[in-house]
matplotlib code that plots the C-alpha trace (Angstrom):
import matplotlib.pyplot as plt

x = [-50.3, -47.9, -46.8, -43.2, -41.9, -39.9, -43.1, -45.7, -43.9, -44.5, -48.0, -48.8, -46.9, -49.3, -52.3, -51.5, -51.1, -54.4, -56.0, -55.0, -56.1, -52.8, -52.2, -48.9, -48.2, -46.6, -43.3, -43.7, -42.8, -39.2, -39.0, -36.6, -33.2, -33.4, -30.0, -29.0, -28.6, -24.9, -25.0, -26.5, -27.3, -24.9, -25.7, -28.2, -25.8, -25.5, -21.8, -20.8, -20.2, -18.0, -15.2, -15.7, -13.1, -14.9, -17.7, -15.9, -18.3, -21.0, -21.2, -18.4, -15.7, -12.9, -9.8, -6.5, -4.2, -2.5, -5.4, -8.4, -11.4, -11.6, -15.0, -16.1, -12.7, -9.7, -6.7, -3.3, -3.0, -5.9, -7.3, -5.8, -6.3, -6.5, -4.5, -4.4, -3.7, -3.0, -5.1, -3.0, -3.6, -5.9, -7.4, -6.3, -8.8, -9.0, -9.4, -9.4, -6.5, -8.1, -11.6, -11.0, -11.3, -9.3, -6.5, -6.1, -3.1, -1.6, -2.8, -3.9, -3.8, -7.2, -8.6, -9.7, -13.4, -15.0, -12.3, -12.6, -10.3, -10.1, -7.7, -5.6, -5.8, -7.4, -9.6, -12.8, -14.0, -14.9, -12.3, -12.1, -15.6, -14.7, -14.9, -19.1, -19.2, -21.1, -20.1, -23.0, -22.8, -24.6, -26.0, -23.5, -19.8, -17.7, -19.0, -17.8, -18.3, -20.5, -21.5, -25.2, -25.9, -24.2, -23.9, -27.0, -25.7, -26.9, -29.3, -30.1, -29.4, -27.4, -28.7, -30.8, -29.9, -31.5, -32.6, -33.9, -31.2, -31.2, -29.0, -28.8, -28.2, -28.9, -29.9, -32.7, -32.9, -33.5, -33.0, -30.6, -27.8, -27.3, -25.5, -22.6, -22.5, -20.7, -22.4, -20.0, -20.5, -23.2, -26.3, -26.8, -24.5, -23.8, -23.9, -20.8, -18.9, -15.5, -14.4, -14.9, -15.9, -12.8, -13.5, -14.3, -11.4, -11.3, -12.4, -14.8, -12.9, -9.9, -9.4, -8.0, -6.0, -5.9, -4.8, -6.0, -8.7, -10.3, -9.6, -10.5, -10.5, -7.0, -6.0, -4.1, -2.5, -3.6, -0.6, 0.9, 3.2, 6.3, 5.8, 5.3, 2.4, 4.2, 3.3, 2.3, 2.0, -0.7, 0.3, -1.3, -0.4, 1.5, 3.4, 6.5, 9.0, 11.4, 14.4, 14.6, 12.8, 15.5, 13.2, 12.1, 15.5, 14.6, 12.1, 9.8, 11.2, 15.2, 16.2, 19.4, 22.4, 23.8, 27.1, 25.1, 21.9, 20.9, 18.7, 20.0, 18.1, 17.0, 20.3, 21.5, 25.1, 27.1, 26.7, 29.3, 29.2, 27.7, 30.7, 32.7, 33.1, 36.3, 36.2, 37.8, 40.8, 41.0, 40.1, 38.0, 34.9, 32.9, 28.9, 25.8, 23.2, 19.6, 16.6, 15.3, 11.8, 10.0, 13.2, 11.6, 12.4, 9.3, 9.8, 12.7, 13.2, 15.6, 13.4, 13.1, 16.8, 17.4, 14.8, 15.9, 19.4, 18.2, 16.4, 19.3, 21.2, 23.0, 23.5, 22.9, 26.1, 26.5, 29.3, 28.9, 26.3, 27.1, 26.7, 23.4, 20.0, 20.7, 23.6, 27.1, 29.4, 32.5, 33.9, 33.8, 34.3, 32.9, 30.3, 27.6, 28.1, 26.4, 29.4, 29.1, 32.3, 33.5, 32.1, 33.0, 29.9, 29.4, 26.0, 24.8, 21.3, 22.5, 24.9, 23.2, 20.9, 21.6, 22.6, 21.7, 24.7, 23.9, 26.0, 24.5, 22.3, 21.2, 24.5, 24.5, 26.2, 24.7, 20.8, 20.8, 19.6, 16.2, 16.7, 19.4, 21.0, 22.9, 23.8, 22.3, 24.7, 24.1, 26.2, 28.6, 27.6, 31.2, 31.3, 34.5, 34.9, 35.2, 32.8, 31.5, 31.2, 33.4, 33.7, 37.4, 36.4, 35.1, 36.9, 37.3, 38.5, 40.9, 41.8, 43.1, 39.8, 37.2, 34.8, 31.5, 28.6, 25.0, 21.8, 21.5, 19.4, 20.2, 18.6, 15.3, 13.4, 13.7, 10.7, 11.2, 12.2, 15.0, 14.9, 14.3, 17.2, 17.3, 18.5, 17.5, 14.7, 15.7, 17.2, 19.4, 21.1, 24.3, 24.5, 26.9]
y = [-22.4, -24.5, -27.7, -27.7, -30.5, -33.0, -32.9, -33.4, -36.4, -37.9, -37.1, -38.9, -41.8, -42.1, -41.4, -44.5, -46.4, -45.4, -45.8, -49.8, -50.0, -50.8, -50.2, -49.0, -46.0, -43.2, -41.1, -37.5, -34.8, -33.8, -29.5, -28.2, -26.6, -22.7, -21.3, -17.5, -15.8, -17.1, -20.1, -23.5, -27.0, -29.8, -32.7, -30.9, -28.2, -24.3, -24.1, -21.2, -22.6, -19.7, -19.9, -23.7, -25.9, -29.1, -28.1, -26.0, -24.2, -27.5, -29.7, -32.3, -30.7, -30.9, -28.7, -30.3, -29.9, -26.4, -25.0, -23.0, -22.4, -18.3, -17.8, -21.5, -22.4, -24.0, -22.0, -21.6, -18.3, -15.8, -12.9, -9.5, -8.3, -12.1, -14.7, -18.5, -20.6, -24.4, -26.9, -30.2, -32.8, -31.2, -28.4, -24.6, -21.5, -18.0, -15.9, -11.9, -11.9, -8.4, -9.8, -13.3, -15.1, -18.1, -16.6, -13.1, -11.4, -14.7, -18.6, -20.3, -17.4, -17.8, -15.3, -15.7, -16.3, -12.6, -11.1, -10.8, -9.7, -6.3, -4.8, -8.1, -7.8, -10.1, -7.0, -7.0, -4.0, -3.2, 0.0, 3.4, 5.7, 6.4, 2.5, 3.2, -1.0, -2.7, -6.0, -9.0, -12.3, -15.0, -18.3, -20.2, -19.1, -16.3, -12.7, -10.6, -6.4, -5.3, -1.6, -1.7, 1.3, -0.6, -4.1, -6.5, -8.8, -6.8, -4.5, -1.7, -4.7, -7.5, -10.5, -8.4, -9.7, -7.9, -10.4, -9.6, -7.3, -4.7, -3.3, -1.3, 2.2, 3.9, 1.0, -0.3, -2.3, -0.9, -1.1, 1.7, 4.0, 7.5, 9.1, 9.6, 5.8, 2.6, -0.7, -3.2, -7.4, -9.0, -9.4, -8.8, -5.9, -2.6, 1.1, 2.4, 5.9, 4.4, 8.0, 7.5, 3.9, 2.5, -1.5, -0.4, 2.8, 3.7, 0.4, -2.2, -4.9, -2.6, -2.3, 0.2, -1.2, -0.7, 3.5, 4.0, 5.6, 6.4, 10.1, 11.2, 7.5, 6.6, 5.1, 7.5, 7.3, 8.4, 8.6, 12.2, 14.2, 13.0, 8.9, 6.1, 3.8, -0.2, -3.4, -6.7, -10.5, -10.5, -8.0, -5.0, -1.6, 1.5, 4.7, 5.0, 8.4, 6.2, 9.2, 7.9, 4.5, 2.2, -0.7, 1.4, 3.2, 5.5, 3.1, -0.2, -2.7, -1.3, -2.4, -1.1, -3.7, -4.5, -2.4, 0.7, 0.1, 3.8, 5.5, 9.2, 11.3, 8.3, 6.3, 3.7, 4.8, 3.8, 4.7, 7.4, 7.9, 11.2, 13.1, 13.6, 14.9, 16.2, 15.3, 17.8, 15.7, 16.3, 12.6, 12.7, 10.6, 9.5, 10.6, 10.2, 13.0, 12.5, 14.7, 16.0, 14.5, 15.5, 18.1, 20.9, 23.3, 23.4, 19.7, 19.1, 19.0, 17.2, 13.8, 13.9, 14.4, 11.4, 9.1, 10.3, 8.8, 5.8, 4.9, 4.1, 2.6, 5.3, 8.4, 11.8, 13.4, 16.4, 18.8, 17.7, 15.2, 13.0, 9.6, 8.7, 8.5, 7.4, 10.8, 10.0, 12.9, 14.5, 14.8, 18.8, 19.9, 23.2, 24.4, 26.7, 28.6, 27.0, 25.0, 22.4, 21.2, 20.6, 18.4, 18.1, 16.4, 14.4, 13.8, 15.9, 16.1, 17.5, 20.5, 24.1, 22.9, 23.3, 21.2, 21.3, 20.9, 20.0, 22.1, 20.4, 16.9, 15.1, 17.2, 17.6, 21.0, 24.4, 24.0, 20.6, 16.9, 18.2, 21.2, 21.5, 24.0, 24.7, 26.1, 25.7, 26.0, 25.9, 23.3, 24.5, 23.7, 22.0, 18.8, 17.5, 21.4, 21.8, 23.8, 24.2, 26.5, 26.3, 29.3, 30.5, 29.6, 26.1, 22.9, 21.8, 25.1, 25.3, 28.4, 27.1, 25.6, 27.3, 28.6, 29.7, 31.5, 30.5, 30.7, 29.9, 29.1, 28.3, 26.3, 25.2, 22.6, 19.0, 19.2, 22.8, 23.2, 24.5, 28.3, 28.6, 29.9, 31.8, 30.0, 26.2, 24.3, 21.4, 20.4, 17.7, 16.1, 14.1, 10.9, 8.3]
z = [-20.5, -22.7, -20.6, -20.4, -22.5, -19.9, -17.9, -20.7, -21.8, -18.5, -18.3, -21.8, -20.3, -17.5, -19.4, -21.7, -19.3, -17.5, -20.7, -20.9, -17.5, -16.7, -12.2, -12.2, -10.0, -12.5, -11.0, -9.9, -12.3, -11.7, -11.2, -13.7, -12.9, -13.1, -13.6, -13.7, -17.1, -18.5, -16.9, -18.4, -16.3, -16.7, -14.5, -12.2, -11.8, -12.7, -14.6, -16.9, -20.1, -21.5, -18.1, -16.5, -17.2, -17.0, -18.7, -21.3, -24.6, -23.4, -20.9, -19.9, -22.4, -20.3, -20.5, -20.7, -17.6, -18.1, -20.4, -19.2, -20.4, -22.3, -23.7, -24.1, -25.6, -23.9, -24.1, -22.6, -21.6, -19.5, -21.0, -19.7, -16.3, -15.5, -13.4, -14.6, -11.6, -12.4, -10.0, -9.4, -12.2, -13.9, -16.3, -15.3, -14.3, -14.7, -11.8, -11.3, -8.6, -7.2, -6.5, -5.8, -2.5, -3.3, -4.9, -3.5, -5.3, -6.4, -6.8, -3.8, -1.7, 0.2, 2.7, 6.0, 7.1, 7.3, 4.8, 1.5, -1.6, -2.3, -5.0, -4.3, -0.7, 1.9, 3.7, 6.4, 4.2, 0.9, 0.6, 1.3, 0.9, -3.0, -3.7, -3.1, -2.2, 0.1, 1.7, 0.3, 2.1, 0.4, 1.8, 0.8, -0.9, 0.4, 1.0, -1.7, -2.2, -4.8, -6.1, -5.4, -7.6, -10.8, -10.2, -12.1, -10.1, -6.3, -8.3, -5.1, -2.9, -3.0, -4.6, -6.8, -10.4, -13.5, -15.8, -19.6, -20.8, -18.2, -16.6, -13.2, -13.1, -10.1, -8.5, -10.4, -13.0, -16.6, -20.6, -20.7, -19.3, -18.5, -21.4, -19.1, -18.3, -20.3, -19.9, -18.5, -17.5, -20.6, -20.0, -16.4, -16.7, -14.9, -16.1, -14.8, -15.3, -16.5, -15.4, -11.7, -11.7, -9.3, -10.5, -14.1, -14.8, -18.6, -19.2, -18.5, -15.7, -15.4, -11.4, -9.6, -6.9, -2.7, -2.0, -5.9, -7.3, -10.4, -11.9, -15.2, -16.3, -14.7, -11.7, -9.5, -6.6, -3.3, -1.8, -0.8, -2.8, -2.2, -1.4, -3.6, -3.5, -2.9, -2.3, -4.1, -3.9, -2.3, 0.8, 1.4, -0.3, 1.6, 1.0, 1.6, 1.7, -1.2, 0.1, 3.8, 3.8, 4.1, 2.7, 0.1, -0.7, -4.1, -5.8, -4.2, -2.8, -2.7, 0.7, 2.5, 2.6, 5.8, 4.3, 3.3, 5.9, 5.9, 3.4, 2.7, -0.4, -2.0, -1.9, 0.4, 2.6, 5.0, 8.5, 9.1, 5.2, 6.0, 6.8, 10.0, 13.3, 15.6, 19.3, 22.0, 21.8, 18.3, 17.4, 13.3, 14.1, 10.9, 11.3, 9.6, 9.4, 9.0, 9.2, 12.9, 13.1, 9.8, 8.8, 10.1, 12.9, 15.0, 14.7, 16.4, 19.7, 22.3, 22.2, 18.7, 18.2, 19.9, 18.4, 14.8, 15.5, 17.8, 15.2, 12.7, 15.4, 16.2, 19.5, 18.6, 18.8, 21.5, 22.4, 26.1, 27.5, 30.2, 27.9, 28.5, 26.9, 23.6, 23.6, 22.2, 24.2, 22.3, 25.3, 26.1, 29.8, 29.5, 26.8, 28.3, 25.4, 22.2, 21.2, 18.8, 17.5, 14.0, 11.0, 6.9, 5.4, 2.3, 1.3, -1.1, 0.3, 3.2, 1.3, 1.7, 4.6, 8.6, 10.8, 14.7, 16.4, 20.0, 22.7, 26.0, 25.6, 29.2, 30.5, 34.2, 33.9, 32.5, 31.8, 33.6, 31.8, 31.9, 29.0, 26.2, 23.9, 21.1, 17.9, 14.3, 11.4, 7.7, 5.8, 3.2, -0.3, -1.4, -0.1, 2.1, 3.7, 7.3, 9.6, 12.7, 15.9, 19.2, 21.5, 22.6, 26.5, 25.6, 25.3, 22.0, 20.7, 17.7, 16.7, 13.5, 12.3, 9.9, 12.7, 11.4, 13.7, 13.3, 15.3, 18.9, 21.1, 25.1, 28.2, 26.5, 27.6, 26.2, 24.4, 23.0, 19.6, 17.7, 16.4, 12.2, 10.5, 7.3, 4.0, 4.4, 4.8, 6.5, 9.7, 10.2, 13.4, 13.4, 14.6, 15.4]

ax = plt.figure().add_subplot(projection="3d")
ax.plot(x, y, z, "-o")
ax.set_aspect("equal")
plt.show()
C-alpha cells in the first residue's frame, strides 16, 4: 500500500538522518483529518466549503458582513426556501428556518434543550405519523429528526452516512432509486417520492410545514373543512373557525377591535350589533346572537346556552330567570308557557336560521332553577323585522306585535337539549 504523502515525507526525513548517523529523535506521524463527503479541512477542521462563511469556495475566504456564502460564492441574498440571518459584525449565513435549531422560524430563535425545529417550530417530536422521522441525537450538536428510510445522512439508522455516490432507499444504501423516487441532497443524497415526501413536496428541499402534509406533490392542509391553518414567526401552527374566532375574524391573524370585539360570520360587530330585544316593560334592548355550542340542536342545552354568551362577555338573555348564573332576566312575572319575548335581528348570518328563545333560565317558578324551557323560532329572512313569541296570559304580551309560533319544548333538564326544528340548520342564542 501507497504511503500517504504527508507521512512519507516524514519518514525520508528520518531515514536521512539515520543514514548520517545523526541522534536526533524524529516526530510522530500526525493522523490525517477525515472529513464527510462535501466538506474539506481548513485548519484541522471539517467546514463546507460551498455554505461557510469564513471559509467561503476555499479555506479562509471570508464573506463580507451582510453577504453569505451560496455555493462557494458570497452573495447577498439566500437561495429560495432559505433564511439569511446577519451575525453581529460579521459575514451572514443561510439557514433553513423549518429545520434549524438556532433560528427556528426566524433569526436567533433557538430551541430549548430536548426540542428541536420542526416545520419552523421548536417541538419534542419529529411531527405527526405521516412525517415517517425519527428523532437522532448526536454526540455533540443538537438532536435533529431525520427520515431513516431516505436520509444518506441516518441511512436505516441515524448516523449511517452513504458514502461513494449512493444513495438510501429503503433504508440502505445503494447506486440507484426506485422508479417512483427523485434523488434529493448531492452526493450523500436521499431517494424520496416528492409525491408524499413531507420535507421534499414536488421538489427537492421544499417543506411542508407543522398540520401540512404532502398530497399529490403539494402541501395541503390538514385542517378540517371549514378552518384555516394559522400561525408564524416562529409559533406553532393551529386551526381556527375564521367565522367566529375573534382573533382570527374571516382570514389569520384579523383580531376583533375593542369597538367591534365579536366575531359574527366572519366579520367583526359590535356587541348588541346583532339585533334587538323588548323587555316586559316594553324597554328595546340591543343583543348579540351567537351559535349554541357548535350551532346544533342536540348541542345545546341550558349550560351550553350560558357558556356561549359568558363567553363573549355577555348573559344569555331569558324571558324570566331570577338574575343569576350568567342569565340576563327580561323581567316577566309569569311565563310557564314558552314565552320568549320579542327581537329584530341584523346579522345576515343569522337571517333564515332559529333562534332559541329562552322562556324560564335558573327561574325559581315553573320547572324550578334546576330545568328550563322555551320556545325555538326561525329568524325572518329581511333584516330589521320584528318577531318573537309571547302568550296572551304571560307578561310581556303585546297584542300589537308580530307574534310568530315555533317549536316548544317545556321543563327539561339543564343539560337536555333543545328540540330540532324544520327549515334551519343552526341554532342561535341571544345574548346581552
Amino acid at each position: 500500500m501507497q504511503t500517504p504523502r504527508v507521512i512519507r515525507h516524514i519518514l525520508s526525513f528520518c531515514a536521512a538522518l539515520a543514514f548520517g548517523a545523526v541522534a536526533l529523535e524524529c516526530a510522530q506521524p500526525v493522523a490525517l483529518l477525515t472529513c464527510p463527503d462535501g466538506q474539506e479541512g481548513c485548519g484541522g477542521v471539517c467546514v463546507a466549503l460551498a455554505s461557510d462563511s469564513e471559509n467561503c469556495g476555499k479555506c479562509g475566504a471570508t464573506c463580507a458582513s451582510g453577504q453569505a456564502c451560496v455555493k462557494g460564492a458570497c452573495a447577498v441574498t439566500c437561495p429560495d426556501g432559505n433564511l439569511k440571518c446577519d451575525r453581529d459584525g460579521g459575514a451572514s449565513t443561510c439557514v433553513n428556518a423549518k429545520t434549524d435549531n438556532q433560528n427556528c422560524g426566524k433569526c436567533g430563535n433557538t430551541c430549548p434543550a430536548g426540542q428541536f425545529c420542526v416545520g419552523g417550530g421548536c417541538s419534542g417530536t419529529c411531527g405527526d405519523s405521516l412525517s415517517g422521522q425519527t428523532v437522532c441525537k448526536p454526540d455533540a450538536g443538537d438532536a435533529y429528526c431525520a427520515n431513516l428510510k431516505a436520509d444518506g445522512q441516518n441511512c436505516g439508522k441515524c448516523g449511517l452516512v452513504c458514502a461513494g455516490g449512493t444513495v438510501c432507499a429503503s433504508g440502505v444504501c445503494q447506486s440507484t432509486c426506485a422508479p417512483d423516487q427523485s434523488r434529493c441532497g448531492g452526493d450523500a443524497g436521499a431517494c424520496v417520492n416528492l409525491q408524499t415526501d413531507n420535507a421534499n413536496c414536488g421538489a427537492c428541499g421544499a417543506a411542508c410545514g407543522t398540520l401540512e402534509s404532502c398530497t399529490a406533490g403539494v402541501c395541503v392542509s390538514a385542517c378540517g373543512p371549514e378552518q384555516l391553518l394559522c400561525g408564524g414567526d416562529g409559533g406553532a401552527a393551529y386551526c381556527v373557525d375564521a367565522l367566529s374566532d375573534n382573533l382570527n375574524c374571516g382570514a389569520c391573524g384579523a383580531t376583533c377591535s375593542q369597538s367591534k370585539p365579536v366575531c359574527s360570520g366572519g366579520k367583526c360587530v359590535a356587541i348588541g350589533g346583532g339585533g334587538t330585544v323588548r323587555d316586559v316593560g316594553g324597554v328595546i334592548l340591543p343583543v348579540t346572537y351567537v351559535k349554541c355550542g357548535n350551532g346544533t340542536n342536540s348541542n345545546c342545552n341550558e349550560t351550553t346556552a350560558e357558556s356561549s354568551c359568558t363567553g363573549i362577555g355577555l348573559k344569555l338573555v331569558s324571558h324570566a330567570s331570577n338574575g343569576t348564573n350568567a342569565v340576563a332576566s327580561l323581567g316577566a312575572t309569569v311565563s310557564c308557557n314558552w314565552s320568549i319575548s320579542y327581537f329584530t335581528n341584523n346579522d345576515p348570518s343569522v337571517a333564515g336560521q332559529c333562534l332559541v328563545g329562552v322562556s324560564n333560565a335558573q327561574w325559581g317558578n315553573c320547572c324550578g332553577v334546576g330545568s328550563w324551557h322555551g320556545n325555538i323560532v326561525t329568524v325572518p329572512v329581511a333584516l330589521g323585522q320584528q318577531f318573537g313569541y309571547v302568550l296572551s296570559s304571560n307578561s310581556g304580551y303585546n297584542g300589537a306585535l308580530t307574534n310568530l309560533s315555533g317549536t316548544t319544548w317545556g321543563c327539561t333538564p339543564n343539560s337536555g337539549a333543545v328540540p330540532a326544528r324544520g327549515g334551519c340548520s343552526t341554532y342561535f342564542v341571544a345574548c346581552k
